[in-house]
N, C-alpha and C positions, 0 to 999 in steps of 0.2 A: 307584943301583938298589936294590930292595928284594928282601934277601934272602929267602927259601924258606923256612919256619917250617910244622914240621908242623901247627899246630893252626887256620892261614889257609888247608888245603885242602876245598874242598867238593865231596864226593862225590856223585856223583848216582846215587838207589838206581833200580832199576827197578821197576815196577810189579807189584804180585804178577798172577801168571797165574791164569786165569780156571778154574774147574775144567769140563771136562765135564761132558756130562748124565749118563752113568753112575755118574759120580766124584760126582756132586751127591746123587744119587737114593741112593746107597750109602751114605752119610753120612747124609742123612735117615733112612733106612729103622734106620739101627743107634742113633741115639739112642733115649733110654730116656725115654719119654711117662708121666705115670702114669693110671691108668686109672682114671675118674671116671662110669664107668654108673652104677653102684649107686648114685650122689647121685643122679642123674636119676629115678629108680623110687622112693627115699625121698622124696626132696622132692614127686614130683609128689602122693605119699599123706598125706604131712602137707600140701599144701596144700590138697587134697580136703577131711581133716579137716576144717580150720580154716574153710573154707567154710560147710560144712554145719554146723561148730556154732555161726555168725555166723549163717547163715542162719535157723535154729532160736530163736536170741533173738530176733532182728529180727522173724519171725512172731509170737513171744510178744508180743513188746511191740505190735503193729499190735494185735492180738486183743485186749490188753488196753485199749487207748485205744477201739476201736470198742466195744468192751462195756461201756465208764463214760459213752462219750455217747449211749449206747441208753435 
């Protein structure tokens, strides 16, 4: 017969339990998000800029090609 040997035992863990909605939503609600508006307001004005001063060359440049084949 084969002796008993603690390190040939397999435990079987349980399943971790599932948390409730409250318990879910209270854990959500208390982590710490960091707050990224202010990118959205800067970026949307530099990318305004950056348009309009693309925009601004690209008209130069059409202007200038139409005014050397005139």
């Amino acid at each position: 017969m084969a002796k008993h040997k603690p390190r040939t035992i397999i435990r079987l863990s349980q399943a971790p339990k599932t948390p409730k909605a409250s318990q879910f939503l209270a854990h959500y609600f208390a982590m710490e998000r960091p707050n990224t508006t202010h990118l959205f307001f800067s970026k949307g004005i530099i990318d305004f800029l950056l348009g309009f001063v693309i925009g601004i060359l690209v008209g130069l440049i059409i202007a200038i090609m139409a005014a050397g084949t005139v």
